[in-house]
Residue frames as qw, qx, qy, qz and C-alpha x, y, z in Angstrom:
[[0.044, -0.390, -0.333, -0.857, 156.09, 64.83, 73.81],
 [0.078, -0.354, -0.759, 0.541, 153.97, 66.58, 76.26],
 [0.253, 0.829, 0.493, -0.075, 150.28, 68.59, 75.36],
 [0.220, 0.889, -0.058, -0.397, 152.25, 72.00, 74.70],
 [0.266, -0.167, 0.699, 0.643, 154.82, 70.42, 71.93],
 [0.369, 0.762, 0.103, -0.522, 151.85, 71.70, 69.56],
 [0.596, 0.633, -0.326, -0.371, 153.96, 71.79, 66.74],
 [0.054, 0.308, -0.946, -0.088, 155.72, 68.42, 67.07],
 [0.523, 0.190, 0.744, -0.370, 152.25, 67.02, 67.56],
 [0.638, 0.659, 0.094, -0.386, 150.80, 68.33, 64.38],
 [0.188, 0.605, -0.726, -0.268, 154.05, 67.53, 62.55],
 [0.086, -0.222, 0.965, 0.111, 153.18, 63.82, 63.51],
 [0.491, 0.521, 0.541, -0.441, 149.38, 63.78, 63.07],
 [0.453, 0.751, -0.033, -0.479, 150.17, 64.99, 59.63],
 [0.002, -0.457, 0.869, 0.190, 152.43, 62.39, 58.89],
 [0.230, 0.048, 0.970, -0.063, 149.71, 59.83, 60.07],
 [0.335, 0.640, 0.664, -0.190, 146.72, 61.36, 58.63],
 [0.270, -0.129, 0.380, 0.875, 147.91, 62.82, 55.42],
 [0.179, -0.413, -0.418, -0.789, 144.43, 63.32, 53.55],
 [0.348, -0.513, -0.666, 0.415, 143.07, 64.13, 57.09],
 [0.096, 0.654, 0.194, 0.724, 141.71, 67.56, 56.64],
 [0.240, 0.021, -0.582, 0.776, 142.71, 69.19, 60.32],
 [0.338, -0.155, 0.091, -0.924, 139.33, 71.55, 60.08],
 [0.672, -0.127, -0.506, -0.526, 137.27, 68.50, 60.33],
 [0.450, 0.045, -0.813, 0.367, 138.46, 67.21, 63.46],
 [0.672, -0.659, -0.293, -0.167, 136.37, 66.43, 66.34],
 [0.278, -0.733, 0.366, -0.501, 138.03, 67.37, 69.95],
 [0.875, -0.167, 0.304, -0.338, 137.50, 64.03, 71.18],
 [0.956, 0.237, 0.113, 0.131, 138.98, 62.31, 68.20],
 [0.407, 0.834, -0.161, 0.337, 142.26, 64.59, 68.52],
 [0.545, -0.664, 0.364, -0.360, 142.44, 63.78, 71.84],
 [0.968, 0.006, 0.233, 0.097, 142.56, 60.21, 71.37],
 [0.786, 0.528, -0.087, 0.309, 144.69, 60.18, 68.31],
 [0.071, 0.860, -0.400, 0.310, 147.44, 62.61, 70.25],
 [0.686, -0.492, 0.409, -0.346, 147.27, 59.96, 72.87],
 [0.963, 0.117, 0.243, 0.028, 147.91, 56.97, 70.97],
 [0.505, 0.743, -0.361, 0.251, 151.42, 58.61, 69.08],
 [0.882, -0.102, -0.311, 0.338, 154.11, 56.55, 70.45],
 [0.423, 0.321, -0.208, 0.821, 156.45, 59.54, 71.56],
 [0.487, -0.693, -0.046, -0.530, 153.09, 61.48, 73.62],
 [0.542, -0.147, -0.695, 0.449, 154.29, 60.87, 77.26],
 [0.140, -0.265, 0.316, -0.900, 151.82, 63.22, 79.04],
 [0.303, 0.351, 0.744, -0.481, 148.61, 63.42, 81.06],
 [0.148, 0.521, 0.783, 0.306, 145.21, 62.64, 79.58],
 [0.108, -0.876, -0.470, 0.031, 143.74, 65.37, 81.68],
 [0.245, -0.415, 0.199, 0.853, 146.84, 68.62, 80.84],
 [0.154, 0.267, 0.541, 0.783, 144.61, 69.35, 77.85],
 [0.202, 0.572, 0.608, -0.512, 142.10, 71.53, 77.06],
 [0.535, 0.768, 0.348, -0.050, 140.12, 73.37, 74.30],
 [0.203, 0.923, -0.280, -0.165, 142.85, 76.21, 73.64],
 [0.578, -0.380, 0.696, 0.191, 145.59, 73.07, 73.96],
 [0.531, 0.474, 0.700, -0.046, 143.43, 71.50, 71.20],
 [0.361, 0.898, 0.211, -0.136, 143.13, 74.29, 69.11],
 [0.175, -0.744, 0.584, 0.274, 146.69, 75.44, 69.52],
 [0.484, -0.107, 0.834, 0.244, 147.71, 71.64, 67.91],
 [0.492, 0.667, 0.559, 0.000, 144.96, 72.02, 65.50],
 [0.270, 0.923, -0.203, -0.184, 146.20, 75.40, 64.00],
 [0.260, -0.607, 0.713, 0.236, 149.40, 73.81, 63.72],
 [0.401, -0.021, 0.834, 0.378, 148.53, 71.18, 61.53],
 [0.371, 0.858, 0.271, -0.230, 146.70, 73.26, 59.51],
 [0.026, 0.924, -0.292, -0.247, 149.91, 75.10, 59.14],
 [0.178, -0.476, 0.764, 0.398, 152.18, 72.29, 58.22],
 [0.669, 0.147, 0.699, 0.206, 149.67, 70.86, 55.89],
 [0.529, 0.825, 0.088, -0.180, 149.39, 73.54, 53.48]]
């Protein structure tokens, strides 16, 4: 998985942090947490805010 898979990120973030409420994330702690998923194989530094956001809407979208 690389930063723009977006919706395969959120698909697993929402697996691992089911009563994780997506709007409450920190930048920082999204970062990490994308990093650490076993399947992520990108750079640390290919993100940015709109990356970030982009993943964030997405798991918005698949938790509702």
């Amino acid at each position: 998985m690389k930063w723009t898979d977006s919706r395969d990120i959120a698909i697993e973030l929402c697996d691992l942090y089911p009563d994780t409420d997506p709007k409450t994330v920190r930048f920082t702690d999204l970062h990490q947490w994308v990093m650490d998923l076993e399947e992520f194989d990108d750079e640390p530094n290919r993100s940015n805010e709109k990356i970030l956001e982009a993943i964030i809407l997405c798991w918005m979208d698949e938790a509702d």
